[in-house]
N, C-alpha and C positions, 0 to 999 in steps of 0.2 A: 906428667902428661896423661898417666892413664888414670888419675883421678878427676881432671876437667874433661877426658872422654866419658868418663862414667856419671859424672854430671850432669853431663849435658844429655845425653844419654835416658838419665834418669827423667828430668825436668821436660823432656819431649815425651816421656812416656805420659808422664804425669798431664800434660797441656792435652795429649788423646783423650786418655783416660776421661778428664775433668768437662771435656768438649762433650763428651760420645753422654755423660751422666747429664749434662745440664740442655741436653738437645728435646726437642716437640719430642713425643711418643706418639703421631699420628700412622695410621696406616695408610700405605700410598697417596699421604697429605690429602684424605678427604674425612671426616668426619663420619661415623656412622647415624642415619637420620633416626628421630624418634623410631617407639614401637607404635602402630597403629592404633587409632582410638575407635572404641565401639558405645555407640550411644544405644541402646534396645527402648525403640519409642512403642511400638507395639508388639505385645505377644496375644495373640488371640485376636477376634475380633471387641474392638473399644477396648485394648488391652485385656479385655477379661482373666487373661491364662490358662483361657481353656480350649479345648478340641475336643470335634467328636471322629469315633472310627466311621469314616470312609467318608469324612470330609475333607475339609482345606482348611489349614492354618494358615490367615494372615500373619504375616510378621514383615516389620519397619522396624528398618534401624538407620542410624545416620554412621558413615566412616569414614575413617578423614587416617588417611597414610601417606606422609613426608617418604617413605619410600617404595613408593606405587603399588598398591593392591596385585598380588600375584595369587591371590585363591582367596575362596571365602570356602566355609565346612559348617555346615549345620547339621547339628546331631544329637538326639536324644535316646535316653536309655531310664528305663525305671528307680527310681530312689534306690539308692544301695548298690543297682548292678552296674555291670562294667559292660555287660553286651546293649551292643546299640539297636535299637529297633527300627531309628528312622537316621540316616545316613545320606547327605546331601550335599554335591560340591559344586561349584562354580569354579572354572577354569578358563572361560572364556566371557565372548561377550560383553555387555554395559557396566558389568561391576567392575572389569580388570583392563589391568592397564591406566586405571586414572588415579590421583591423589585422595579426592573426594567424593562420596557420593550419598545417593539415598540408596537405599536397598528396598525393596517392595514387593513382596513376593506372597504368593500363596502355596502351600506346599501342602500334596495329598495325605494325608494320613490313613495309612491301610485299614481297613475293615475292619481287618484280624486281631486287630492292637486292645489289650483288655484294660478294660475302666480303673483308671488308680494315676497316684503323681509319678512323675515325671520331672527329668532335668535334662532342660535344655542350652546345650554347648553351643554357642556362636563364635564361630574363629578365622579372624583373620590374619591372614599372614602375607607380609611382602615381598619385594624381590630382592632384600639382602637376610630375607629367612627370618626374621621378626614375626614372631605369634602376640596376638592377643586376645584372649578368651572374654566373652561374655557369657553371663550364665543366667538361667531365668527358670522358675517350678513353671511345671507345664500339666494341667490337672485332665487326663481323657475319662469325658465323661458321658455320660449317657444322652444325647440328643431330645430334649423336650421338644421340641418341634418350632419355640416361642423364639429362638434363635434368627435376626435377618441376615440369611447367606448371600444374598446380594446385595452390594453398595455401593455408593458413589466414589468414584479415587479421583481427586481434582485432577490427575496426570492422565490421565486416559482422553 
């Protein structure tokens, strides 16, 4: 008798066991969505990849996040270093809270900032904490004058 207790026993451990090993591995049955995509359509004005001190950089980029944009971070720091000169978040507003978007932005570039390359960090990150970085040389250069700082944007 206490060998078909222990059988039986055994073979219902085994049937947990075998269930618990051969089950989904989902978390709370939902999937987690892609990481966000960053397309970088322009950096500088007609792409150029350049800026001058104490102007505005255009930059377009197209983003497309299956788990909704929760910040965008644009930020650049000189080749090599790690300190960021120009620092830039979006928390609110037209960028966040949606799947998809353009981004269109002009963005000051201080005065102070000295002529030489640059990299520039494009980051988005969603609302289940998904980063994805885009990266682009960013050259501040001396302002000829030959530059058109004003343009046309079909969305305006």
């Amino acid at each position: 008798m206490k060998n078909i207790f222990k059988s039986s026993l055994l073979m219902a451990l085994a049937a947990v066991l075998l269930t618990n090993l051969t089950a989904c591995n989902k978390d709370d049955g939902e999937e987690k969505p892609n990481a966000p995509t960053i397309t970088l359509t322009e950096v500088g004005h007609d792409n150029s990849r350049t800026a001058h001190p104490g102007h505005d950089l255009h930059l377009e980029a197209s983003l497309l996040a299956e788990g909704i944009i929760n910040s965008i971070n644009i930020a650049v720091s000189q080749s090599g270093a790690t300190e960021k000169i120009l620092d830039v978040s979006y928390t609110e507003g037209k960028y966040i809270g949606v799947r998809n978007t353009e981004f269109h932005e002009h963005i000051d570039i201080p005065d102070s900032i000295p002529f030489g390359v640059y990299n520039l960090f494009f980051t988005v990150t969603d609302r289940s904490g998904q980063q994805t970085v885009a990266e682009s040389q960013l050259n501040i250069i001396e302002d000829d004058g030959d530059e058109e700082h004003e343009h046309e944007h079909s969305d305006e």
